[in-house]
C-alpha positions, 0 to 999 in steps of 0.5 A: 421497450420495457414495460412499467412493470419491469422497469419498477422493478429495476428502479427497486433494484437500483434503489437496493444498490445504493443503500449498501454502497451508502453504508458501505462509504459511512463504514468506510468514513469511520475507518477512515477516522480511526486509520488516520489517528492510528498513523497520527499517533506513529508518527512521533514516534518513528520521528523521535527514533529517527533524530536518536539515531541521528544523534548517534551518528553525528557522534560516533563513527560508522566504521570501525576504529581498527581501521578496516573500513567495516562499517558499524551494522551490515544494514548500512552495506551498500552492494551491487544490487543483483537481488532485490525484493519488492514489498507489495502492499496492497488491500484485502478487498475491492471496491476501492476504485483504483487503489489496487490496481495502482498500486499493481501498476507501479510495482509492475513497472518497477518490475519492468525497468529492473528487468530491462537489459542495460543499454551501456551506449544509451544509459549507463544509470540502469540496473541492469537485469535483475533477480527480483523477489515479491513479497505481497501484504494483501490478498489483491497484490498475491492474487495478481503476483501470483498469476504472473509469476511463479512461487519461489521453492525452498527444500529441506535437505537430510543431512545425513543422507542429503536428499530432499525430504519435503518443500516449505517456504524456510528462509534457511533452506535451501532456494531453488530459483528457476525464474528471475522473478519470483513470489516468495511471501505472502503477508497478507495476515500483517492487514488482520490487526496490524499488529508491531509485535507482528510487523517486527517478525515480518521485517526481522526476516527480511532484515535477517535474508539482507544480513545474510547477502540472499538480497542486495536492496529492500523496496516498499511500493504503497500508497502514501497518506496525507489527507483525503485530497494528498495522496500517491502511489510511490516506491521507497528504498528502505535497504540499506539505510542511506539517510536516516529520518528521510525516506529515499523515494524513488518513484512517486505517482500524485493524484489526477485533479478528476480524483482529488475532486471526487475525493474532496465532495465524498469527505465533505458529504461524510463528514471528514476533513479534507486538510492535512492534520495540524502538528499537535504539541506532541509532534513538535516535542519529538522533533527537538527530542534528542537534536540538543547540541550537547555530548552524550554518554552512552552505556553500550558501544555504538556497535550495540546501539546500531545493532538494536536501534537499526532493525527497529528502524526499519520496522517502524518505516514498514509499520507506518506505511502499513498504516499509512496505505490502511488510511488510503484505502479506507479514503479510496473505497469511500470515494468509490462509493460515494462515485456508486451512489451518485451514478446509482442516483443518476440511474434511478431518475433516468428509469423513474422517467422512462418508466413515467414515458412508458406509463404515459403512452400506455395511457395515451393509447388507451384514450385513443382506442376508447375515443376511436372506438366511441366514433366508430359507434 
């Protein structure tokens, strides 16, 4: 058994402990609170967006008029999916309880099933085997993708010569695929600020690699916000756009009852609201912004329109989850914790009494050895 000394100082140690992990979930509250007026403050705007683009569909066709079936943006093209990329996002840091590894785990399974040989006579709504490429937002989701799987290569080729004269990740170079799953960008910085200037770069080259045909379909795996409590983990197709203004969910992973407990008693002791936030009179202004039943006289084609409304549509989706899945990480590392904290509690009373055990029995002895001392005498 310890003795008193050393069991002091784990006590101090323990006590150490808990006074950062305290900090570290007031720090995490407050960036939480910000991270949640961020994705607040989106989101009239994504919505105003959406019901413009629904506006133009409802009245102009999404094909062309000279009758060969060319629909109006190459976004809209559904196709075979034989090569699919998989956006990642995850979180920089640790201490955030399951949130990485969630996130890891259903990007693993997406994997998976897409990898899966399609079984004609059992199920006929498989994909099939597929290529897939990863691109990562975070260094947790990198460091875990790039474990498991190889980086893609592109090569410069010489024109004139037509020899490689160097390796770099260009999308208008020439790919050299050697496995079926391959990492291909991190955009790990996209977290730093996360800056729309620099969020639209990072969608304009994905849009650019689906204009071109390099991929069939575009899915995002994050986890989705609500409040402290309304959380989950879900895979979202955002290429091609089927259904404008509804996200196509295809995988949705809710919260356990132990969790949204924990989650609940951490907000409540920091001061953060487990509700949903209420709609301000912003929000219901941007669902009636352009639904009026009334004709509408555009300047441009709709061909243009589409050309410069859909991109930034698909910017806006990932610009929101990046906010939306910041939020959640800031809410999962203050549960975690205010976890660490009670458990750092829990472990300091239990050493103080045994440290008071310890102490006691040495003074017992003590006495003992005195009185018998005193007899013998």
């Amino acid at each position: 058994m310890a003795n008193v000394l050393d069991l002091k100082r784990r006590i101090r140690s323990v006590k150490n402990t808990r006074q950062i992990t305290k900090a570290m979930k007031m720090v995490s509250a407050a960036k939480l609170r910000r991270a949640q007026e961020r994705a607040l403050q989106a989101r009239p705007y994504a919505q105003m967006l959406a019901n413009v683009l629904q506006s133009l569909v409802r009245r102009a066709a999404l094909y062309g008029d000279e009758g060969n079936g060319d629909v109006m943006h190459p976004l809209l093209v559904e196709r075979e999916e034989k090569n699919v990329l998989l956006l990642v996002v995850a979180g920089d840091k640790g201490f955030a309880g399951a949130f990485n590894s969630n996130i890891g785990k259903a990007a693993q399974k997406f994997i998976d099933y897409r990898r899966e040989p399609k079984q004609v006579t059992e199920d006929d709504s498989r994909p099939g085997e597929q290529n897939i490429d990863v691109e990562t937002v975070g260094r947790k989701a990198r460091d875990l993708f790039k474990r498991k799987y190889p980086e893609a290569v592109w090569k410069h080729i010489d024109e004139e010569h037509d020899e490689p004269i160097g390796i770099s990740h260009h999308i208008e170079d020439l790919r050299e695929r050697k496995a079926p799953v391959e990492v291909t960008k991190d955009l790990g910085f996209l977290l730093a600020k996360l800056n729309f200037t620099e969020v639209d770069k990072a969608a304009h080259s994905i849009i650019d690699r689906y204009e071109r045909g390099e991929i069939d379909s575009v899915y995002i795996v994050y986890n989705e916000f609500k409040s402290v409590i309304a959380q989950r983990v879900v895979v979202e197709k955002l290429l091609p756009i089927r259904k404008l203004g509804s996200p196509e969910i295809t995988v949705a992973e809710e919260m356990s009852e132990e969790l949204k407990e924990a989650s609940a008693r951490a907000a409540s002791s920091s001061g953060v609201s487990i509700n949903e936030p209420e709609e301000t009179e912003l929000d219901r202004e941007a669902k009636k912004f352009g639904t009026a039943d009334v004709d509408y006289i555009y300047d441009q084609e709709p061909a243009k329109l589409f050309k410069h409304l859909l991109p930034r549509y698909v910017t806006t989706q990932i610009y929101h989850a990046l906010l939306e899945s910041s939020a959640s990480e800031h809410a999962a590392r203050m549960t975690a914790m205010d976890a660490a904290s009670s458990n750092a509690s829990d472990m300091i009373d239990s050493l103080t009494l045994t440290m008071n055990r310890v102490r006691q029995a040495a003074i017992t002895k003590e006495i003992i050895e005195i009185v018998s001392g005193a007899s013998a005498i």
